[in-house]
N, C-alpha and C positions, 0 to 999 in steps of 0.2 A: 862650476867645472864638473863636481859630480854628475849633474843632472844631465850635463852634456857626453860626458863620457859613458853613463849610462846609457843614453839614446844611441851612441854612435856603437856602441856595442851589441845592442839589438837589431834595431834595424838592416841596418845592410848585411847579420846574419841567417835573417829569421827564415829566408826561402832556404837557405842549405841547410840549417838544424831540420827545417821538416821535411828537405828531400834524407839527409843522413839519417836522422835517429826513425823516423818514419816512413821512409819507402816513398814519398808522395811525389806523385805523376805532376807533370807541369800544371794539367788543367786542376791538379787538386790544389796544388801548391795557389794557382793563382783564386779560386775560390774558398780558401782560406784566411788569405788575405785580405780578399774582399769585407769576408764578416768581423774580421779585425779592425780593419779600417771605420768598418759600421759603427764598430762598437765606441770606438772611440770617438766620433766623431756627436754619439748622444753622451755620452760621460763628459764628454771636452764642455756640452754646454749646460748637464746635469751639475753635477761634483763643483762647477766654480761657482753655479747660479747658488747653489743651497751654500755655500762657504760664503756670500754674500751678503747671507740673511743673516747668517751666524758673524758677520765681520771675523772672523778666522780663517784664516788661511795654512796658514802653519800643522795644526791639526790634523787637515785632509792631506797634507802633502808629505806628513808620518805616516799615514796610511797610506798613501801610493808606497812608501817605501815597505811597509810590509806585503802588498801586496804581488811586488817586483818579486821579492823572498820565496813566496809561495808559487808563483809562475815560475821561477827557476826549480821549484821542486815538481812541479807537477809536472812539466816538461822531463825534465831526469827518471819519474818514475812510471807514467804513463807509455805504452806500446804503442796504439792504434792512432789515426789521423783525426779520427771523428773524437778522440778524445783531448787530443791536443790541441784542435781545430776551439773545445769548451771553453778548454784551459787558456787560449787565447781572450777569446769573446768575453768571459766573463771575469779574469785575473789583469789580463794586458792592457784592456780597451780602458778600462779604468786605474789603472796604474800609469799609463803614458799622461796624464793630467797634472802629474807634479810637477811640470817645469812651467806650465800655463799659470799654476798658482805662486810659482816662486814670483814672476811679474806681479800676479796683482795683489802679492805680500806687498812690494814694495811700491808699489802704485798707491795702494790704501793706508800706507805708514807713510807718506807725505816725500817719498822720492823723487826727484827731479828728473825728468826725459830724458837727460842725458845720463846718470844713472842707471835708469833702465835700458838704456842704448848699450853703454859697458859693459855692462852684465851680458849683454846681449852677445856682444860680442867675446867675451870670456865663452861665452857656449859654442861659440862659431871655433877656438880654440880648442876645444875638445874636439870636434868633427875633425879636425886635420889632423891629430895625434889619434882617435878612436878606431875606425876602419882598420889601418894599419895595425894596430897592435891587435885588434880582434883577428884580424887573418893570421898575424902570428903566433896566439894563444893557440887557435885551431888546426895548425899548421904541427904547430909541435905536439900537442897535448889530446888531441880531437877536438871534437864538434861538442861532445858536453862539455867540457871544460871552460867553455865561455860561458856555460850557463854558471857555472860558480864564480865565473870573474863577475856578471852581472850578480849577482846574488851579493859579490863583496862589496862592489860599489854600492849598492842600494843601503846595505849598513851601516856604510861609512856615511851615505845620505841622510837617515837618519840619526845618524850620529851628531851630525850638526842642524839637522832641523829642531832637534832636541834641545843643542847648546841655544839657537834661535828662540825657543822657548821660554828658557829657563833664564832668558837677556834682556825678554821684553819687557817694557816698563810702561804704563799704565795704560794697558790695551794694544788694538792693533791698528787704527784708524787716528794718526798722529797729524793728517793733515790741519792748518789753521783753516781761518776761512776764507773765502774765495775774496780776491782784488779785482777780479777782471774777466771777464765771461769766457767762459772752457769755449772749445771750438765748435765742439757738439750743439749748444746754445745758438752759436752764430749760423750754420749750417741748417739745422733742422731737419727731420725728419726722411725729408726728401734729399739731402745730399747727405746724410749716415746710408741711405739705400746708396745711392750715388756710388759713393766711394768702398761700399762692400763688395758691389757689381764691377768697378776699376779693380781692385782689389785679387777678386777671383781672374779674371783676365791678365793679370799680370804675374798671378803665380803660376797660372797654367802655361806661360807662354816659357816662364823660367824651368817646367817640371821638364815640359815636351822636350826642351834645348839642351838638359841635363840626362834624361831617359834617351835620347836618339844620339847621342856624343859619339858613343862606341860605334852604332854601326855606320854611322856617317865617316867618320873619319879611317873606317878601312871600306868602305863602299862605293865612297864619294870619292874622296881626298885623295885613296892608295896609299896610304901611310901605313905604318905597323901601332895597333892598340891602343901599345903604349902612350902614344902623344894624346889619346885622349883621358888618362889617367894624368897625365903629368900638366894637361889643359884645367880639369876640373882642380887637380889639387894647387897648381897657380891661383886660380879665382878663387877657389878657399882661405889661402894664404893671404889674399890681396885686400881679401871682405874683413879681416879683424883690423887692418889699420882706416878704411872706408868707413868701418861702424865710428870706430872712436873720432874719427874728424867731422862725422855726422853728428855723434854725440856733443861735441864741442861747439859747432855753427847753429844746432838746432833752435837754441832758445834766443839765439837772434835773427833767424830767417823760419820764416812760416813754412810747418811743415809739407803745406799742399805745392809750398814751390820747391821743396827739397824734392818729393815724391814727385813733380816736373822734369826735374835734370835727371831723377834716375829713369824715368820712361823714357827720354828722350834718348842719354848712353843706351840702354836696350834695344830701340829703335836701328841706333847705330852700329850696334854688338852682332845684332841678328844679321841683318846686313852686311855686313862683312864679314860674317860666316857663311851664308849664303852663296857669295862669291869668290871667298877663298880657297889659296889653290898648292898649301901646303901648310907646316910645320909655326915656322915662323911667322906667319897671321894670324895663327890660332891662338897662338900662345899671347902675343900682342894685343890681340882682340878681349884676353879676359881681364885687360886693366877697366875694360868700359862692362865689361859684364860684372866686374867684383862692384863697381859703384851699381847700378842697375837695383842687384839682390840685396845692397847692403842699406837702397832707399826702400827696399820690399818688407826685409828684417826688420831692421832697425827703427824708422821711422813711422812703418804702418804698423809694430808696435804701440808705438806712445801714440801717435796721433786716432786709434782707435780706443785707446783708454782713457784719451780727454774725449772723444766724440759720445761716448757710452758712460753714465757715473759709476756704474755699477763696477768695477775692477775684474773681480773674477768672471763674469759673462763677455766684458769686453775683448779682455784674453783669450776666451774661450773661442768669440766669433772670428775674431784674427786668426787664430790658429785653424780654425775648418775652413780659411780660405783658401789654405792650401792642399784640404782633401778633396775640395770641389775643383778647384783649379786641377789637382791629379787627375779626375774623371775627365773635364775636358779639354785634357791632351791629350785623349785616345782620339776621337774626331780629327783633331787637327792633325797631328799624325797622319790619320788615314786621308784626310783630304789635301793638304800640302803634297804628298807623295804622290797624289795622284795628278797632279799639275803637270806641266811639260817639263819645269825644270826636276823633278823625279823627287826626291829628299834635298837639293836645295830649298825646293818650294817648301819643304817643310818653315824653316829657316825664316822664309818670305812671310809666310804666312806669323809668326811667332811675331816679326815685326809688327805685319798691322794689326793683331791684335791688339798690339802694346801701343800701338799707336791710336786703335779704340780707348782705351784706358785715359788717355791723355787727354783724350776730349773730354773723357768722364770726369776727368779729375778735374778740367776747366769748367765744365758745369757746373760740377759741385763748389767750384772757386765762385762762380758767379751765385750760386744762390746764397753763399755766405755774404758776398756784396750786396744783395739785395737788403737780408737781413739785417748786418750789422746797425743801420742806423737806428731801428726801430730797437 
């Protein structure tokens, strides 16, 4: 819950802390960004691969919380962009790694998928209380004053990665030994590509649908804002009970046909966004979107950490699926739009993507058939 409410307290502030306390022009704000997202995305697969080697996990994820600490001071004391643009790149980009390591803590101490699904969805719980109370911090108090709520959370973070420490009992790689071949095993080589490539396709189709909400729904639709505030925070609400019923089904149905039924609801999500033509479909529509993100979450979680033995790298690579999937939803964006049907075709296009993905995902379901016998 920390880890979560510390991300939801950053992120969707971090463009108006550097237009407020910095002055920064859009195009700065957005290449700032940029090398943030960079940074993180080599620490996301630096910081787990070497906590790997080490079998500790714990450790490094004390250190991200100190290093939250420090990006909230440096942010508070620094003036100029170019120094807070640093203070990002080299404080932030590796501090955003501690929720990657909380997973493949409990990946490498013998947790069960559906455990790490819960968990999973405990953090999706913070995202739906986080935003909100971040624009209220900022609302009453300024724009620095989140930098000390993050700063507080971070030490209450390590507060109990501390207790986590000081709990563990003999070592941190508690699994027994294996009874029956991980999936990765059954798959190989060529369908772990497979489903990394499904993977990015499915999160990009989820970022595009999430980043164009707002202007669609007063552009498109003629509706007022709001209904896409109260759209997105439904499918928020909708995905922590989807996690936990995924968490519950998973270890009796194979993940590659859970990750099925969420491509397909997407399939059908996009689609009826596409064509709807007010308030009341939108909102209906995100019971099939909450399942969608919660097979993306939840499932291509676990099911990348059996495909990968390594825990913290496989963490890692999940989680930069969805900084590569952010990059190619600026394309689709641009090409959807440019269709006849205007920003429906966005929509459209978010479909067949996902509806790519599904084939990928059947691919990869066939090269584990191949495998399995041998």
């Amino acid at each position: 819950m920390l880890w979560g409410i510390q991300a939801s307290f950053l992120s969707p502030a971090l463009a108006l802390i550097l237009v407020d306390l910095f002055d920064a022009t859009t195009a700065e704000v957005g290449w700032v960004l940029a090398a943030y997202n960079a940074s993180g995305f080599v620490f996301s697969l630096l910081i787990p691969a070497l906590a790997d080697r080490r079998r500790d996990y714990l450790g490094p994820m004390l250190l991200c919380g100190v290093l939250t600490c420090l990006l909230a001071g440096a942010l508070s004391i620094v003036t100029t962009i170019p120094l807070a643009a640093i203070a990002l790149i080299v404080l932030a980009g590796p501090a955003g790694v501690g929720s990657s390591l909380l997973y493949a803590h409990l990946r490498a101490t013998g947790a069960r998928p559906a455990d790490v699904v819960n968990t999973r969805a405990i953090f999706s719980v913070a995202w739906i209380a986080g935003p909100p109370l971040a624009t209220f911090i900022m609302g009453s108090f300024g724009t620095r004053a989140i930098l000390v709520a993050i700063a507080a959370v971070a030490i209450l973070g390590m507060a109990t990665t501390a207790a986590m420490m000081r709990g563990k009992h003999g070592g941190t790689a508690a699994s027994g030994p294996k009874t029956e071949a991980e999936p990765g095993e059954a798959v190989g080589k060529l369908g772990i590509v497979l489903i990394v490539l499904a993977f990015v396709l499915l999160q990009a189709g989820n970022f595009t649908g999430m980043s164009i909400m707002a202007v669609y729904v007063t552009e498109t639709l003629h509706i007022d804002i709001i209904w896409a505030g109260i759209a997105l925070g439904v499918a928020a609400a909708l995905e922590v009970p989807a996690l936990l019923i995924i968490g519950r089904i998973g270890e009796r149905v194979s993940p590659l046909v859970l990750i099925a039924t969420s491509c397909l609801a997407g399939i059908a999500y996009y689609a009826g966004v596409a064509f709807a033509t007010g308030p009341v479909a939108l909102i209906a529509l995100q019971i099939l979107n909450a399942w969608a993100f919660a097979g993306i979450a939840g499932v291509g979680l676990t099911l990348f950490q059996q495909l990968i033995p390594r825990p913290g790298l496989s963490t890692g690579i999940f989680q930069n699926t969805r900084r590569i999937g952010a990059i190619v939803a600026g394309p689709v964006i641009a090409i959807g739009a440019m269709t006849a049907l205007e920003q429906r075709g966005i929509f459209v296009a978010c479909a067949i993507i996902t509806a790519v993905a599904l084939v990928v995902i059947a691919l990869a379901a066939r090269a584990s058939g191949r495998r399995a016998p041998r």
